[in-house]
Every structure is written in C-alpha cells, then in structure tokens.
C-alpha positions as a Markdown table, in Angstrom:
| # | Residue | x | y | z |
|---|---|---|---|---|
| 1 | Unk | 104.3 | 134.5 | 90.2 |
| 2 | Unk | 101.8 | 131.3 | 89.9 |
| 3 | Unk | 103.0 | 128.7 | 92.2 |
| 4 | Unk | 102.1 | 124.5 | 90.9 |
| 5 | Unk | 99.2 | 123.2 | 92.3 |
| 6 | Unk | 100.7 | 121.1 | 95.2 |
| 7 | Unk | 99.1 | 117.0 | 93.9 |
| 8 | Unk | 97.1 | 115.9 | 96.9 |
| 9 | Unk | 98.7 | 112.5 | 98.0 |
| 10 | Unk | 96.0 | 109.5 | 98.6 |
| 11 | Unk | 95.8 | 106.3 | 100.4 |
| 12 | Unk | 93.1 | 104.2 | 99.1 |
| 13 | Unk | 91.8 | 101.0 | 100.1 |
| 14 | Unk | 89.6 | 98.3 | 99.3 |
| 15 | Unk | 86.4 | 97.9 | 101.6 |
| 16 | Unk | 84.7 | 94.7 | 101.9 |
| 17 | Unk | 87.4 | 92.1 | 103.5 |
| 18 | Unk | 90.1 | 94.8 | 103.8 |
| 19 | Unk | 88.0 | 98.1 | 106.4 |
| 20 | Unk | 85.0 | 96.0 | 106.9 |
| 21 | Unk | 84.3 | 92.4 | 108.0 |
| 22 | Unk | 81.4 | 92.2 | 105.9 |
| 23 | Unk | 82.5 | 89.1 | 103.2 |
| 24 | Unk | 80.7 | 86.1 | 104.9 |
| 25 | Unk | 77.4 | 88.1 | 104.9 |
| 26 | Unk | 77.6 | 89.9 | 101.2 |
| 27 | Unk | 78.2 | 86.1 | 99.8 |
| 28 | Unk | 75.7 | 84.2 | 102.1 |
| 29 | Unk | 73.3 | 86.5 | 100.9 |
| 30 | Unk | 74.3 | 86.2 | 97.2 |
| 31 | Unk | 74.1 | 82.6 | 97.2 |
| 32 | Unk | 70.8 | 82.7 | 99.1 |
| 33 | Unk | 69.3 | 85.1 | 96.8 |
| 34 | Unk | 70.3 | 83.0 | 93.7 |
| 35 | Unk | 68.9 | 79.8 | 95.2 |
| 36 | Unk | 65.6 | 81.8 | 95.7 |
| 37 | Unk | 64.9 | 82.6 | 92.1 |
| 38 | Unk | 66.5 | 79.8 | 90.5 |
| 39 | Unk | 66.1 | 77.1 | 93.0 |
| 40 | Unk | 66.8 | 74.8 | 89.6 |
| 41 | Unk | 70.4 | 75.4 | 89.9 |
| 42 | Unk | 72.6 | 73.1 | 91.9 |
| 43 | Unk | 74.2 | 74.4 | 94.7 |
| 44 | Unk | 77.6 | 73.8 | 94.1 |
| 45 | Unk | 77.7 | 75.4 | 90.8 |
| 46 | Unk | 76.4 | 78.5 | 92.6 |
| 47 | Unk | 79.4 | 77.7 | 95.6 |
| 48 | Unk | 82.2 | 77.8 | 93.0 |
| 49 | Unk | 80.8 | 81.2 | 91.2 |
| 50 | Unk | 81.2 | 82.4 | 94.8 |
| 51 | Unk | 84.7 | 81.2 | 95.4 |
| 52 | Unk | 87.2 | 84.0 | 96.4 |
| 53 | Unk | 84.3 | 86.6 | 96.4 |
| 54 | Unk | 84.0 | 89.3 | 99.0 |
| 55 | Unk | 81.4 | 91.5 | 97.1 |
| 56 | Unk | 79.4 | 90.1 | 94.4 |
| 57 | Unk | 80.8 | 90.3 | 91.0 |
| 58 | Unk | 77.9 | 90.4 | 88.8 |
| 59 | Unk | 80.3 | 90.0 | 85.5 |
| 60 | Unk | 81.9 | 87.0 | 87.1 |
| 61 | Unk | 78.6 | 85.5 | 88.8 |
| 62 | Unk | 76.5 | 85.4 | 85.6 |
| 63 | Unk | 79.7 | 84.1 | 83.9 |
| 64 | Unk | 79.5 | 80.9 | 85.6 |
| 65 | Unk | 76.0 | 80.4 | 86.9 |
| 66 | Unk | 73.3 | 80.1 | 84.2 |
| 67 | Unk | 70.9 | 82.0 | 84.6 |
| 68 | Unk | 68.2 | 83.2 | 82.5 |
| 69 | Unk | 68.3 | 87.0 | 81.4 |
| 70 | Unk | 65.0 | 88.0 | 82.7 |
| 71 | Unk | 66.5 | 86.5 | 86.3 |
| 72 | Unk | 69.2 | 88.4 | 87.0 |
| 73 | Unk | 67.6 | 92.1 | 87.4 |
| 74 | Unk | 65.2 | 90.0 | 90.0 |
| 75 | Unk | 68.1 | 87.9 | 91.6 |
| 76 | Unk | 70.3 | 91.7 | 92.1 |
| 77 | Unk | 67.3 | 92.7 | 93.6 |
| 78 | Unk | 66.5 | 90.0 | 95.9 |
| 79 | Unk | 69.9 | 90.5 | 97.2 |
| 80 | Unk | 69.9 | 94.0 | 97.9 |
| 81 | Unk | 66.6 | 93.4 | 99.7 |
| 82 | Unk | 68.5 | 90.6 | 101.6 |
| 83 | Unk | 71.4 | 92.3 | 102.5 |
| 84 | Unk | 69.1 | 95.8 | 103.7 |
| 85 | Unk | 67.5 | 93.2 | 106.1 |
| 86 | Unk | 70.7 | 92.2 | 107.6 |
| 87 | Unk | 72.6 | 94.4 | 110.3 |
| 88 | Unk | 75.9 | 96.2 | 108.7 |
| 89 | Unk | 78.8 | 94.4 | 109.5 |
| 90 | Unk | 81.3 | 95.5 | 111.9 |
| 91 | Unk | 84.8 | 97.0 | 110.9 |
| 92 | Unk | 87.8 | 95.4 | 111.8 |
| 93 | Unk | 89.6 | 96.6 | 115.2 |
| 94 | Unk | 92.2 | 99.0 | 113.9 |
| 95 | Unk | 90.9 | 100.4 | 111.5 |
| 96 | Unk | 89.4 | 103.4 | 112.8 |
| 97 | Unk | 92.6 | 104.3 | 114.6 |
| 98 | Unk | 94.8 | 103.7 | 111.1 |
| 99 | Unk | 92.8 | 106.0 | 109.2 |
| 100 | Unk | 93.0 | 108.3 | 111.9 |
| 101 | Unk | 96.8 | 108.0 | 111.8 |
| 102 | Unk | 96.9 | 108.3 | 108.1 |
| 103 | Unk | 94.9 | 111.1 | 107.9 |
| 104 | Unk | 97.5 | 113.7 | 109.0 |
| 105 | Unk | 99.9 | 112.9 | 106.0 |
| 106 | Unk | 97.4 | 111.5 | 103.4 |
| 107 | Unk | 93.6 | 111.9 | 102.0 |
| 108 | Unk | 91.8 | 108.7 | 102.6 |
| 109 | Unk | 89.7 | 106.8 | 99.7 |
| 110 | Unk | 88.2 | 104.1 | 98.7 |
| 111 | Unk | 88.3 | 102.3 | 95.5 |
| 112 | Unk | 85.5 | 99.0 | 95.8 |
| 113 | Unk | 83.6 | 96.3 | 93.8 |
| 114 | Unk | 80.8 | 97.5 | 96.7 |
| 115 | Unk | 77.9 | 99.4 | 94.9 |
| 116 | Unk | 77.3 | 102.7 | 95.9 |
| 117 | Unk | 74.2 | 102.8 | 98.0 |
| 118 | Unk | 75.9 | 100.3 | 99.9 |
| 119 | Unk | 79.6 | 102.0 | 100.8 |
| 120 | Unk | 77.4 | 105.1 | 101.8 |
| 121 | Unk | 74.9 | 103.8 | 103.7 |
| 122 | Unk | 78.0 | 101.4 | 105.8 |
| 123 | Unk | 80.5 | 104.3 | 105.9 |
| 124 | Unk | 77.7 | 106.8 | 107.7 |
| 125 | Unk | 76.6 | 103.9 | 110.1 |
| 126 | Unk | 80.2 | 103.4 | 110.9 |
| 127 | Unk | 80.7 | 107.5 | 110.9 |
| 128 | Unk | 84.2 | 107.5 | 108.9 |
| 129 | Unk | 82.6 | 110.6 | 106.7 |
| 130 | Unk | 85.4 | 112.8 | 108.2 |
| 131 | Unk | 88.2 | 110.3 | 107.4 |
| 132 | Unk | 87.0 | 108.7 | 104.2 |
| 133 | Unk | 86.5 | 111.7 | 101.6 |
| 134 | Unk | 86.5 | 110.1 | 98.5 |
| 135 | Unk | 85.6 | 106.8 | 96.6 |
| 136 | Unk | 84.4 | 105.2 | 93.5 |
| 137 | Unk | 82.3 | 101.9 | 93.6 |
| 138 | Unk | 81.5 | 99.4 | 91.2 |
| 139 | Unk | 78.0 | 100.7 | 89.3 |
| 140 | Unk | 80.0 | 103.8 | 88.7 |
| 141 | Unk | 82.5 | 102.3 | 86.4 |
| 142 | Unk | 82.2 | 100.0 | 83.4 |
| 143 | Unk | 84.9 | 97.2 | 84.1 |
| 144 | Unk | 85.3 | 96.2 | 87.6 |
| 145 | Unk | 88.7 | 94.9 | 89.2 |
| 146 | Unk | 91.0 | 93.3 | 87.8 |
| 147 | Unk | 90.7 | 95.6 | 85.1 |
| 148 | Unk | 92.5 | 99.4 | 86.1 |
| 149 | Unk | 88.8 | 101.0 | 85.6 |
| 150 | Unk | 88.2 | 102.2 | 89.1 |
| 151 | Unk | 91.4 | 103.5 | 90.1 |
| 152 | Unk | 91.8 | 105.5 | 86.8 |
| 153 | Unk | 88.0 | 106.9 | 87.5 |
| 154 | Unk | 89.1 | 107.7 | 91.2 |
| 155 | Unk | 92.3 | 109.8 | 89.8 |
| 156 | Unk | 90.3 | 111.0 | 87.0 |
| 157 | Unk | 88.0 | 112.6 | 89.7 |
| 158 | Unk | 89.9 | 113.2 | 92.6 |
| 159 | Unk | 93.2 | 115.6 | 92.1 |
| 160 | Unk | 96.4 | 113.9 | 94.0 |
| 161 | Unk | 98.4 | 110.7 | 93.6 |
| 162 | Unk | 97.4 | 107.6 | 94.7 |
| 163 | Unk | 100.6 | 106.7 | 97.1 |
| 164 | Unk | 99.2 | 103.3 | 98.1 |
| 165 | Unk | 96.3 | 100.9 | 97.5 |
| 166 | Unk | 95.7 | 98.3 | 100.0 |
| 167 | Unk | 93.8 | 95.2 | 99.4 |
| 168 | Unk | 92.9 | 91.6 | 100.6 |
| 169 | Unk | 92.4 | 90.1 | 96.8 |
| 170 | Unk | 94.1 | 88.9 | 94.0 |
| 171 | Unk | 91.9 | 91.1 | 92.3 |
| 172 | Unk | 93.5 | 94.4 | 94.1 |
| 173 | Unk | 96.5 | 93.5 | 93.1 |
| 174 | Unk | 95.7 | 93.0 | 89.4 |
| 175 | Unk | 93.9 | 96.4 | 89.5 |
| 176 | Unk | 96.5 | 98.0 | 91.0 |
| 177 | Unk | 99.1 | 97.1 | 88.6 |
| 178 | Unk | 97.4 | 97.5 | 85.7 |
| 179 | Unk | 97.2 | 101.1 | 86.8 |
| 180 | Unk | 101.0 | 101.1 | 87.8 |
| 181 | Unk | 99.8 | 101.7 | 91.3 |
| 182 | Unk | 101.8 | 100.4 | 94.2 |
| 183 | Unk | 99.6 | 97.9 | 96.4 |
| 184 | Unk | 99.6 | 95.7 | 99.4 |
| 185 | Unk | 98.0 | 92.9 | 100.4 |
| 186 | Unk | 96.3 | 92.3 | 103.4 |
| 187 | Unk | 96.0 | 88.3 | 104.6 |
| 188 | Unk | 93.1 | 87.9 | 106.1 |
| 189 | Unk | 92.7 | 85.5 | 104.1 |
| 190 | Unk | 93.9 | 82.6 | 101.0 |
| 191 | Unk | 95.0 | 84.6 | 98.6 |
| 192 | Unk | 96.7 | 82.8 | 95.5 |
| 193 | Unk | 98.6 | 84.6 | 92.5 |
| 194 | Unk | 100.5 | 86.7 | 94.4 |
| 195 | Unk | 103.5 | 85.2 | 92.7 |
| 196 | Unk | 102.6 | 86.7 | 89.6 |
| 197 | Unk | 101.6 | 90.2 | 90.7 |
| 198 | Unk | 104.0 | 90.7 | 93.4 |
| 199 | Unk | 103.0 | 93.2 | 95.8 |
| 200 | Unk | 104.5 | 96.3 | 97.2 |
| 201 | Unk | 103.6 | 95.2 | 100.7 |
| 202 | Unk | 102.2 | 92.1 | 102.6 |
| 203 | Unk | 100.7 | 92.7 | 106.1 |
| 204 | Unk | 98.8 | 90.4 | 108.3 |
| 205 | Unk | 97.1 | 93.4 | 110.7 |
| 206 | Unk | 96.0 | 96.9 | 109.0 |
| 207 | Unk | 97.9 | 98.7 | 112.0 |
| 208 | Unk | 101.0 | 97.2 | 110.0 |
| 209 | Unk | 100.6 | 99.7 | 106.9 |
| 210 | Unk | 102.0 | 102.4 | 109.7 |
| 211 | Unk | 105.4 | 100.9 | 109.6 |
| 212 | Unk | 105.5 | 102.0 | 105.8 |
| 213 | Unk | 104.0 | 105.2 | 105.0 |
C-alpha cells in the first residue's frame, strides 16, 4: 500500500531588513553608483527612487530615475562592484538562534528581491548553509515583489507548504497575499499600507515569531 507523500512544511523569510542588517549599505551604494554614471541627475530625484528600498529594485529604480538605456547595464555594474568592496553586513541578534529553533519543526527558506550571487555569497560568510536550504532571488524570477512571482517559483521548486512568510515591507505583504500566503511583518522599520494588506502577524523582535509557530 503507497502511503501520500507527507508536504514538507516551510518558513520563509525575506533577507535584507528582515535576517540581515544590510539595508543602509545596499541603498547608499545604489544611490552612489547612480550619481557616478549619471552625475547629471539631481540628487533628490535619485533619494525618492530609493525611498522605502532595502535592496535595489531595478523595475522601480529605472521607473522613476531617467536614465539613459545604455546606463543602466553600467550603473548595475558599478553597484555590484561597490557593494563587493564593502564588508557584508552583520545579521541581526536573534536570528541565528530563531532559525535554529525553527528548524526542528520547519525547513527554512528564503524568498528575496537580493540577487543571487549576493544571498550566497552573505549566507556562506554568515554560515546559515545548514539552516537555510532553499531560496529564490530576484534575477531568477521575472516580476519581483509585490507581484506573487517568487513565492510561486519557490513552491514550484521546493515540495512543502509555505506555513509563514515573514517580512519587514509593504512589499512582503503584497507578495504574500497575492499568493494566499499568510505573512508577518517585522517593524524594524516605517512601514505604511499595512491597513490594506493586513497581516497575519506583527512583531517588533524576530525571537517574537516563536510565540506563534
């Protein structure tokens, strides 16, 4: 007798602003990478494409900064090359012992607007290979978050249920519900529209989740 595949239950989470403090340094070096090769631009316009940002958004970014097309291949580049030159940024204090906690009831992913040579290159410096075992980042999907994109890809790929996602952005929450997956909120930090995409969960400290799974 053939017994059902038992689903493998997930807890995903975002990355930059929610497992990493790493927001201040992606967007500093966006907007310092922009000004380089199109010091033309003002400032400010360049300030309010960055707004809200914790990884750049490259849809969003060119949306509302103009920049010539033969500039923004060479303005991605000059940020990569900014953000290699910089020292990875620390992750935040409990973090290593939630995911530890997690881990004996749930498989641990990520789902993150971070491009891929990035998430790998932070998550072996940090050593969270054996308690982060799946993810999908942003060049490996074609619409980023809001849109439901990545965490369809990730359940696409990965067999299981996602249980929880767990964000610090409006944009999490979008996702999240537009792929009728429960979320929560971290606030770290201003977060506005929560009103209109109510989440599952608000927390102020990651150690919080714990009370709830």
């Amino acid at each position: 007798m053939m017994h059902p595949i038992k689903k493998v239950k997930w807890i995903c989470f975002d990355w930059d602003g929610t497992l990493i403090d790493s927001a201040a340094r992606n967007i500093n070096a966006l907007k310092t990478a922009a000004s380089i090769v199109c010091p033309n631009i003002e400032s400010s316009i360049i300030e309010k494409a960055c707004k809200s940002m914790q990884s750049p958004d490259w849809n969003i970014f060119f949306s509302k900064v103009p920049v010539e097309k033969n500039r923004i291949k060479v303005i991605k580049k000059e940020w990569r090359t900014l953000i290699s030159s910089l020292p990875i940024a620390d992750l935040f204090s409990d973090v290593r012992d939630v995911l530890s906690v997690l881990l004996t009831k749930y498989k641990i992913g990520v789902i993150t607007s971070a491009e891929r040579w990035r998430l790998d290159l932070e998550i072996q410096y940090h050593c969270l290979q054996n308690l982060i075992s799946a993810s999908v980042c942003s060049d490996e999907v074609k619409k980023q978050k809001p849109f439901p994109d990545p965490v369809l890809e990730f359940s696409r790929r990965y067999n299981g249920e996602i249980k929880l996602y767990i964000g610090d952005h409006i944009d999490d929450l979008k996702m999240a519900a537009a792929a009728d997956v429960r979320a929560c909120i971290i606030m770290r930090n201003s977060t506005t529209g929560i009103s209109v995409f109510p989440p599952f969960l608000q927390i102020k400290q990651l150690s919080e989740i714990m009370n709830f799974v």
